[in-house]
C-alpha positions as CSV (number, residue, x, y, z in Angstrom):
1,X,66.7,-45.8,-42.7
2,X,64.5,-45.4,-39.8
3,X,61.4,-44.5,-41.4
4,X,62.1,-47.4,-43.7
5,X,62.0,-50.1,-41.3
6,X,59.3,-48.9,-39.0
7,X,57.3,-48.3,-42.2
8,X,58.1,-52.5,-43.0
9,X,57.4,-52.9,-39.4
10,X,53.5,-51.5,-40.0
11,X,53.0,-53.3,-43.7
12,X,53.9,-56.6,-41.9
13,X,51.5,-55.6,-39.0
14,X,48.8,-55.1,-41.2
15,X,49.7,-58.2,-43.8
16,X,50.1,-60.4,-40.5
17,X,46.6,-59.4,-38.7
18,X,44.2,-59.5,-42.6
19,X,41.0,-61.4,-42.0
20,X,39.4,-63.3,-44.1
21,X,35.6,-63.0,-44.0
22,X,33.3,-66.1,-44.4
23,X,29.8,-65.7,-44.1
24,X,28.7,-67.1,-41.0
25,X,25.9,-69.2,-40.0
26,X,25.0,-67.4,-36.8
27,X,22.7,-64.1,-36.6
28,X,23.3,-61.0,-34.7
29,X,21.1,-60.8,-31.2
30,X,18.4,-58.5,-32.7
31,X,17.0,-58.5,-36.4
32,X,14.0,-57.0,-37.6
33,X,11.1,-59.3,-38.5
34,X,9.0,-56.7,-39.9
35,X,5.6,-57.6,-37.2
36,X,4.5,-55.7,-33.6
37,X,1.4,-55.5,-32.2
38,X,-2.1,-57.1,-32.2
39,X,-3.1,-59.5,-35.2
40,X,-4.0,-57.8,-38.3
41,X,-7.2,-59.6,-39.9
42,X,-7.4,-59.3,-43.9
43,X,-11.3,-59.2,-44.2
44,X,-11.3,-58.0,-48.1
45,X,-9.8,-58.8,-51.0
46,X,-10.2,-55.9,-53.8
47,X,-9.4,-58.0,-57.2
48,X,-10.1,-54.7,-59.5
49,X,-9.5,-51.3,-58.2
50,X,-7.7,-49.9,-55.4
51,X,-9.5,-48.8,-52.5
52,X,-9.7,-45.2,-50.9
53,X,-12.2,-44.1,-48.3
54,X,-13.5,-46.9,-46.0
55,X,-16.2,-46.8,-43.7
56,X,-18.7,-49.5,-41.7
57,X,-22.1,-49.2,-40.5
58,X,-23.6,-50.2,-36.8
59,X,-25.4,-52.8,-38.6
60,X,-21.8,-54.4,-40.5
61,X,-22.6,-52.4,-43.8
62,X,-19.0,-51.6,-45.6
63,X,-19.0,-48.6,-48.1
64,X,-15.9,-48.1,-50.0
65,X,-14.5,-45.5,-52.6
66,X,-12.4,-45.9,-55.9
67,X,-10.8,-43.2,-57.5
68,X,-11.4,-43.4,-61.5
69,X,-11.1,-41.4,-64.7
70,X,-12.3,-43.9,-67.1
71,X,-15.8,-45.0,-66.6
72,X,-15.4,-48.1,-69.2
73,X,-12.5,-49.3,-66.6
74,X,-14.2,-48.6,-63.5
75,X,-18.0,-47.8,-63.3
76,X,-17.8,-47.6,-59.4
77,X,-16.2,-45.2,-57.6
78,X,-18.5,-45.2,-54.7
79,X,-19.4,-49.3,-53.8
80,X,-20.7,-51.8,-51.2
81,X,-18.7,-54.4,-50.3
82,X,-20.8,-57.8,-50.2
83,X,-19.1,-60.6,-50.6
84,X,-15.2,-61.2,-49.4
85,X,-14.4,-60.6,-53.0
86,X,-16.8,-58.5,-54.5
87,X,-18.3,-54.8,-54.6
88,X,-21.3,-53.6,-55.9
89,X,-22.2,-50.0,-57.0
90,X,-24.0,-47.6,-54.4
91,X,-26.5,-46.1,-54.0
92,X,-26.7,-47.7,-58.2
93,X,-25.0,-48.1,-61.1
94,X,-26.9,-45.2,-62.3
95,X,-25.8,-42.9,-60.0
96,X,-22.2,-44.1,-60.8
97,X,-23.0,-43.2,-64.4
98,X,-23.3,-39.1,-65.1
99,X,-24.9,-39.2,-68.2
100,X,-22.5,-36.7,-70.0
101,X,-19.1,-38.7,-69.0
102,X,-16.5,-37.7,-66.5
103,X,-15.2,-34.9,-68.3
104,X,-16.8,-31.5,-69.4
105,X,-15.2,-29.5,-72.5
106,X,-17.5,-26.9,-72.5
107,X,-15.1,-24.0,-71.2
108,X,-12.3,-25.2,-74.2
109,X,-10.3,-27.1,-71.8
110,X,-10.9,-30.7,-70.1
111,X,-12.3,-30.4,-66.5
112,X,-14.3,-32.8,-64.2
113,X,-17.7,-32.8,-64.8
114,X,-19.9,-30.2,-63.3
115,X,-22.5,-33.1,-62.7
116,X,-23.9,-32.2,-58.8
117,X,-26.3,-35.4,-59.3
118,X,-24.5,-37.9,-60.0
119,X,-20.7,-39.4,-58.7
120,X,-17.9,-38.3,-60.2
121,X,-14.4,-38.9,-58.1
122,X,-15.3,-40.1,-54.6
123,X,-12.9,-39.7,-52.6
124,X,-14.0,-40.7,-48.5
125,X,-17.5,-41.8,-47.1
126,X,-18.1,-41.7,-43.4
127,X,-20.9,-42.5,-41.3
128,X,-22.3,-40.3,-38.7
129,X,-23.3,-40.7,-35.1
130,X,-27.3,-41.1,-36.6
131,X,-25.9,-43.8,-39.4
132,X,-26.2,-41.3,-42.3
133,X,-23.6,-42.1,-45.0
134,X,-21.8,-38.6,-46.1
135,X,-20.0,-39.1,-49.4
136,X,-17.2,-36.7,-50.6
137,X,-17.0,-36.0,-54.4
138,X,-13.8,-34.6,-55.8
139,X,-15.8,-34.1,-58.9
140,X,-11.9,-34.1,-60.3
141,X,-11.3,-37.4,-62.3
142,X,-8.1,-38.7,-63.3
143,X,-6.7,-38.6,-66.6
144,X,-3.3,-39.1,-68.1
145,X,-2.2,-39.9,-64.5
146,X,-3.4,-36.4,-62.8
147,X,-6.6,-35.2,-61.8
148,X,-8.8,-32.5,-63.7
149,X,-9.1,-29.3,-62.1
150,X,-12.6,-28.9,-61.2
151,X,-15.5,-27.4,-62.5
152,X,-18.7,-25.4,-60.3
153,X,-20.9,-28.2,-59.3
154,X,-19.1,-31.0,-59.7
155,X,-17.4,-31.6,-56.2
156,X,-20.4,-31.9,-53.7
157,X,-20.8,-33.5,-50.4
158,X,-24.1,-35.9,-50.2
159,X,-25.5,-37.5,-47.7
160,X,-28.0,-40.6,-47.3
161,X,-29.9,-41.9,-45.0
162,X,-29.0,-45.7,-43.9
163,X,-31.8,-46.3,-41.5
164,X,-34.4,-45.5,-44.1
165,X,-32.1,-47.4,-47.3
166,X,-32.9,-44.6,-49.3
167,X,-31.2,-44.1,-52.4
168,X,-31.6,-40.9,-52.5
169,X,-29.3,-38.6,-51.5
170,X,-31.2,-36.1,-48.6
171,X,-28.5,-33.7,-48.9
172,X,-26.4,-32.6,-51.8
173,X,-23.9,-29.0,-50.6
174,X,-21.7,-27.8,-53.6
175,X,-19.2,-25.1,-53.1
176,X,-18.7,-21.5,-54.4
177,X,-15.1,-21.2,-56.1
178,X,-14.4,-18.6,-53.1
179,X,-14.6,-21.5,-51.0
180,X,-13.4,-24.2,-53.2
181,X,-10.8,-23.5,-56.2
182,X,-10.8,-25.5,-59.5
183,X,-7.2,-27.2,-57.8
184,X,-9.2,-27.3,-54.5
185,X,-9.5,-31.6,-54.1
186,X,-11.7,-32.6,-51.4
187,X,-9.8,-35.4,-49.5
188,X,-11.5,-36.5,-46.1
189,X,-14.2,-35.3,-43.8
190,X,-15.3,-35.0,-40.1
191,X,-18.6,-33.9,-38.1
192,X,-19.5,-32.9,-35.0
193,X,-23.4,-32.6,-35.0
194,X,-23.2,-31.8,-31.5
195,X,-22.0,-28.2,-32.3
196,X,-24.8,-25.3,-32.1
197,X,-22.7,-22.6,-32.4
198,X,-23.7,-22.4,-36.4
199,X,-26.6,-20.5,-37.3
200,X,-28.7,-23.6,-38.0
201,X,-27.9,-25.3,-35.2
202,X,-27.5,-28.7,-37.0
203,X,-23.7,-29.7,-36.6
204,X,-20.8,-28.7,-39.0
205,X,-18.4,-30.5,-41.3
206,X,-15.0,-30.0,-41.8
207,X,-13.4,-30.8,-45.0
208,X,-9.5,-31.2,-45.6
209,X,-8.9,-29.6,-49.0
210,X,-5.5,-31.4,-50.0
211,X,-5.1,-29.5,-53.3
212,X,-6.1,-26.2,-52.7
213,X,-4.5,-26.1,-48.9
214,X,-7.2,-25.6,-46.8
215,X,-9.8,-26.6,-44.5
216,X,-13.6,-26.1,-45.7
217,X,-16.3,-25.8,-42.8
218,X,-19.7,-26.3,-44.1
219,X,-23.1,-25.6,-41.9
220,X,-25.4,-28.4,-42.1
221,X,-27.9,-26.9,-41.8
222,X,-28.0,-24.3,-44.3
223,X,-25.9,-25.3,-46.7
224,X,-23.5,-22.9,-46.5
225,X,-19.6,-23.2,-46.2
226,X,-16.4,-21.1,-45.7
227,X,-13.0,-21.5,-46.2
228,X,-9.8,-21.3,-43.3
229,X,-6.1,-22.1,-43.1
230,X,-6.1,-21.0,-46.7
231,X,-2.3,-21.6,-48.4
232,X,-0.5,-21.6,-44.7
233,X,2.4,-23.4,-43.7
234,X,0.7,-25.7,-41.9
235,X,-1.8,-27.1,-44.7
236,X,0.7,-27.0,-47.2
237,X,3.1,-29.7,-48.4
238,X,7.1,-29.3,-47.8
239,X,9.3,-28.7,-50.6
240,X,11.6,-31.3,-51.9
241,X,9.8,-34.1,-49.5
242,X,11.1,-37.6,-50.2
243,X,9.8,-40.2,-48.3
244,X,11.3,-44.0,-47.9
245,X,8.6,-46.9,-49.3
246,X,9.8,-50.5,-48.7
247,X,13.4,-49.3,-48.1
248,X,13.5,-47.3,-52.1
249,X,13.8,-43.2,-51.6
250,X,10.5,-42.6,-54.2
251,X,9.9,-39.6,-56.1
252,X,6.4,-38.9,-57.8
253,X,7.9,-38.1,-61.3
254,X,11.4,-38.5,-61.7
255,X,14.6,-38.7,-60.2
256,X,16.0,-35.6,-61.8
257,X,12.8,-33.2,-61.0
258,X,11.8,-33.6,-57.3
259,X,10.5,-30.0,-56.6
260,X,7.7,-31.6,-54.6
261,X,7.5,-35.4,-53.9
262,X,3.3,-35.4,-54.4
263,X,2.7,-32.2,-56.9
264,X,0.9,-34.8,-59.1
265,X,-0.4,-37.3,-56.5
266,X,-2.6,-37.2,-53.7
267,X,-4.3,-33.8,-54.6
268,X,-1.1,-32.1,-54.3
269,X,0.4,-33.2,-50.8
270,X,-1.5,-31.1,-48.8
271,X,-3.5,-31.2,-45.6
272,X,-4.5,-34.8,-45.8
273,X,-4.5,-37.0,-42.5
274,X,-7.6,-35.5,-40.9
275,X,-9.4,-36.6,-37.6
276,X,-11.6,-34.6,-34.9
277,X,-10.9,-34.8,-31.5
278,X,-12.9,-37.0,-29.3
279,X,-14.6,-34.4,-27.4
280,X,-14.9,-32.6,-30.7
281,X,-12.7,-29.3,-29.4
282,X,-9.7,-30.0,-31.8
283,X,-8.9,-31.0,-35.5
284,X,-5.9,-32.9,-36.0
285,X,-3.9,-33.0,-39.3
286,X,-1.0,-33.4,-41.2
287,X,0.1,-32.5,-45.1
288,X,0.6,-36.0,-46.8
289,X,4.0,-34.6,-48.0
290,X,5.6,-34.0,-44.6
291,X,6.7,-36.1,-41.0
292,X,4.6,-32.9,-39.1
293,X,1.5,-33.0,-36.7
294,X,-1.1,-30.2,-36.3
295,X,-3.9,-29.3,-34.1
296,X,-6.7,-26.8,-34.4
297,X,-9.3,-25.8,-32.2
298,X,-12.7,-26.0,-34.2
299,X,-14.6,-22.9,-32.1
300,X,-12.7,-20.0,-33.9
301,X,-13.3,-22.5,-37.2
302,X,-16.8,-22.1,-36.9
303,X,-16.8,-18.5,-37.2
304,X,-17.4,-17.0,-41.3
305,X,-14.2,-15.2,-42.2
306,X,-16.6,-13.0,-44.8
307,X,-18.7,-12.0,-41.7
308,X,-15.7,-11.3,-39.0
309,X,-12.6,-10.0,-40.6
310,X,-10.3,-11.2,-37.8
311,X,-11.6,-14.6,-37.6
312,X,-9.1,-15.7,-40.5
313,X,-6.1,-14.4,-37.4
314,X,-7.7,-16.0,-34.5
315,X,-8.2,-19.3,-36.7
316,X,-4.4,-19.5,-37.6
317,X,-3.4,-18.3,-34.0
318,X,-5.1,-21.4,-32.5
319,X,-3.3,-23.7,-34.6
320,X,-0.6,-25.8,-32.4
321,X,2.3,-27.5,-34.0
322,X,2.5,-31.2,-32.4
323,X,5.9,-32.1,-33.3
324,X,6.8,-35.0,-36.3
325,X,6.1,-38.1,-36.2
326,X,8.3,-40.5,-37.4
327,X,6.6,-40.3,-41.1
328,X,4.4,-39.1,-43.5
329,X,0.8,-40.4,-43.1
330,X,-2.3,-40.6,-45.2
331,X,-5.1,-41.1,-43.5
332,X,-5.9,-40.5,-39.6
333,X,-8.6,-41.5,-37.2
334,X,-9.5,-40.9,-33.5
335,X,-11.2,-43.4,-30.8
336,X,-13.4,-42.7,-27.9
337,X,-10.2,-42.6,-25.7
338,X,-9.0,-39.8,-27.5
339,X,-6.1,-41.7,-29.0
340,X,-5.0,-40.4,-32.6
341,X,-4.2,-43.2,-34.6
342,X,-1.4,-42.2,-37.9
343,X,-1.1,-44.4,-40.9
344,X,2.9,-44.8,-41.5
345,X,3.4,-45.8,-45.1
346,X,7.1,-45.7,-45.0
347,X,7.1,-47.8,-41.8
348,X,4.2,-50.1,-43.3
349,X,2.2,-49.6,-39.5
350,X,-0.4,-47.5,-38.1
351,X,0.7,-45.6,-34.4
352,X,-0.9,-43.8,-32.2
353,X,-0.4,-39.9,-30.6
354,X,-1.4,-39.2,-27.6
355,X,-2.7,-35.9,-27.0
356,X,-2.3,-36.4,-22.9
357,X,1.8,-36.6,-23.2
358,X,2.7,-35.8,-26.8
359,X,4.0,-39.0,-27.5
360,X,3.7,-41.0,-30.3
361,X,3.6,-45.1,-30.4
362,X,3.3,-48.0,-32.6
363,X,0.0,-49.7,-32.4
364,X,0.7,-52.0,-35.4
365,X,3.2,-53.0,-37.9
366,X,3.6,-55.9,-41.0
367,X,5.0,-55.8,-44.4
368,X,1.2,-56.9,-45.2
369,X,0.7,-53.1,-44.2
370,X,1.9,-51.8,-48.0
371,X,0.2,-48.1,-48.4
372,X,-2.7,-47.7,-45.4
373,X,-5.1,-44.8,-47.0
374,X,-8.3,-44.4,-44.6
375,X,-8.2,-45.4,-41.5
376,X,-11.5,-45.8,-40.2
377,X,-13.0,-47.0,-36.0
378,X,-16.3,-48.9,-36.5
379,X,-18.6,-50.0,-33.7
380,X,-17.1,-53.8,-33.2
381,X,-14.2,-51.8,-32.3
382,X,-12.0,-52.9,-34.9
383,X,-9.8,-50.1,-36.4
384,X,-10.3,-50.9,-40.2
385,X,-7.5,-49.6,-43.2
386,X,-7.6,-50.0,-46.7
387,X,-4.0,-50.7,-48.5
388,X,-3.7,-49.8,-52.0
389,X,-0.1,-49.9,-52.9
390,X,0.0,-45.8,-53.8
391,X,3.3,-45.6,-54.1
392,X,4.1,-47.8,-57.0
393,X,0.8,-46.4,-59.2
394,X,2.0,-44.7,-62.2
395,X,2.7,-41.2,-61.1
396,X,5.4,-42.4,-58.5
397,X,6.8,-44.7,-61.3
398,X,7.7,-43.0,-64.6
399,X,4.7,-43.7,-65.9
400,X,4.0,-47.6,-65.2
401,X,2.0,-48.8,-63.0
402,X,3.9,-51.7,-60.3
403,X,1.2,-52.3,-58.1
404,X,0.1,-56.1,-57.5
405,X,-3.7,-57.4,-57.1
406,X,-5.2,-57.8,-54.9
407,X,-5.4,-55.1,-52.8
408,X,-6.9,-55.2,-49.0
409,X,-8.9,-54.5,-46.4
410,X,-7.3,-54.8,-42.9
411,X,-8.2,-54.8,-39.3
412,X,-7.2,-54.7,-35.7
413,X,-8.9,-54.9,-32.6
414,X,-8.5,-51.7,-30.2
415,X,-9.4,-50.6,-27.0
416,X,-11.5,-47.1,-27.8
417,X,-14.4,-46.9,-29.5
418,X,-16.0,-45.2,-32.6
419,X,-15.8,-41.7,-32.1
420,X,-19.9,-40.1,-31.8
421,X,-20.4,-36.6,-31.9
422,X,-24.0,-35.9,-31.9
């Protein structure tokens, strides 16, 4: 009888203290309105293709790259922008044009083209500190929503002199399968032409191989290149990785088979984000399929693993884990103050790591910030990023492509400078 009523006394308690909810007209004290730092300019409007690699001239030239697999749909994958609106092949339409096609079926398979003269799959351009335009040339393009492996000529690194507007290329390196696999995908590039401790003398590149897991140091002088980091941890994507775009967890095939978040995208999730150190002592990076941040010194980089056994050891020993990050990030860029700046595509901003404390900070943030690639410091001090919606291309979306024209070309104004080594 007990239990009875003092269970009837706790119904009634309940029954007696039910609220009704009515939406209210009032806000809570703090709601997110998506914005945070300095004003972010729209300078382009890309009304075609979406943009990759961006880079700008002392003079206000703007290069910019478009990845491609169908030359009928997109002649240029290397262009000038002119116009707010409009690009226009570079160096020519001709040299966007290899005269045997994209593809080459002479093996029995499909592969990119093993055309070292012509553009095939550019993928970043950079100037250096003499205004020379380096273009990077997967030489892998894309077909049935994934990239052909490569074949022996066809990725290259070029270079062209701005000063002189010569369309022809003064320098074109191509790599040895020892030093570039057919999966191998040549992502972003960095130079230091300060460096003499190459044989030549003449500054070194270092090359962020997202599909082979990597990082490619070539000698500018010579020619020649070697391969580091090769396959470890630190280059390599993270299993399972699923970021967070616009607030939708997003796989890149489907639901049901996430083994890895970017094994079809991106050159395979690797060692993407990619900047040198202002004093030119230290590569940063991160894998585009994880939250982490690496440093390398370059000095034990520089050194030929085929002519020092150990120098593969004392490369992976200098590597330092940074900590994460917050997010995944695609492309990253450093100033003359030695801040590292990280694109965040799942927290549509760009922030900033600083080496000094270890901290990481947001620099700049708006939902017009929908997928920033390259991020890329030009002289008027602007920090310039291209947004091209990656995550909602086909190979993230079963197969159909969700991404809305136009695509952009941001900026913000910063403190630093462009980065010159040499």
């Amino acid at each position: 009888m007990r239990f009875a009523i003092l269970l009837y006394s706790v119904l009634t308690c309940i029954l007696v203290s039910a609220v009704k909810f009515q939406p209210l007209s009032e806000k809570p004290g703090l709601v997110d309105n998506g914005t945070f730092g300095p004003t972010l300019e729209v300078v382009h409007l890309f009304q075609k293709e979406p943009p990759i690699g961006i880079t700008i001239s002392k003079s206000g030239r703007a290069f910019v790259t478009f990845n491609r697999g169908d030359l009928a749909e997109n002649p240029i994958t290397l262009g000038e922008i002119v116009s707010p609106t409009e690009e226009v092949a570079f160096p020519s339409a001709e040299f966007n044009t290899p005269p045997e096609g994209l593809v080459n079926t002479s093996s029995g398979r499909p592969l990119g083209s093993s055309d070292s003269k012509h553009f095939i799959n550019v993928q970043a351009v950079v100037i250096d500190s003499r205004e020379r335009l380096w273009v990077l040339d997967t030489g892998r393009p894309v077909v049935d929503g994934d990239n052909l492996l490569a074949a022996l000529g066809g990725p290259k690194l070029m270079g062209f002199d701005l000063e002189s507007n010569s369309t022809i290329p003064f320098t074109i390196i191509t790599f040895p399968e020892d030093v570039l696999p057919p999966t191998g995908y040549l992502n972003d590039v960095r130079f230091d032409l300060t460096s003499s401790l190459t044989s030549s003398g003449k500054g070194v590149a270092y090359i962020a191989d997202s599909g082979g897991f990597g990082i490619i140091v070539v000698d500018l002088g010579t020619g020649k290149s070697w391969r580091h980091l090769d396959k470890l941890h630190s280059v390599s994507p993270r299993s399972r990785f699923l970021p967070t775009l616009f607030g939708i967890p997003t796989y890149s095939s489907t639901p049901m088979s996430p083994a890895l978040h970017y094994e079809n995208a991106g050159g395979g999730g690797g060692i993407d984000g990619f900047a040198i150190g202002a004093d030119g002592k230290h590569l940063y990076f991160t894998p585009l399929a994880s939250r982490d941040l690496y440093r390398i010194e370059t000095a034990p980089l520089l050194v030929n693993p085929a002519e020092d056994k150990l120098a593969f050891i004392r490369a992976a020993n200098s590597i330092q884990y940074l900590g994460e990050f917050g997010g995944q990030a695609d492309g990253l860029e450093t100033d003359s103050a030695g801040k590292i700046y990280l694109s965040s595509p799942e927290h549509n901003s760009i922030n900033t790591f600083d080496p000094s404390t270890g901290l990481v900070s947001p620099f700049v943030r708006s939902p017009i910030i929908a997928w920033p690639d390259t991020l890329s410091v030009a002289d008027d001090s602007f920090i310039y990023a291209t947004l091209n919606q990656l995550w909602l291309s086909p190979g993230f979306q079963n197969g159909t492509d969700k991404r809305v024209k136009p695509f952009a070309l941001v900026r913000a104004k910063i403190d630093g400078q462009k980065v010159k080594l040499g």
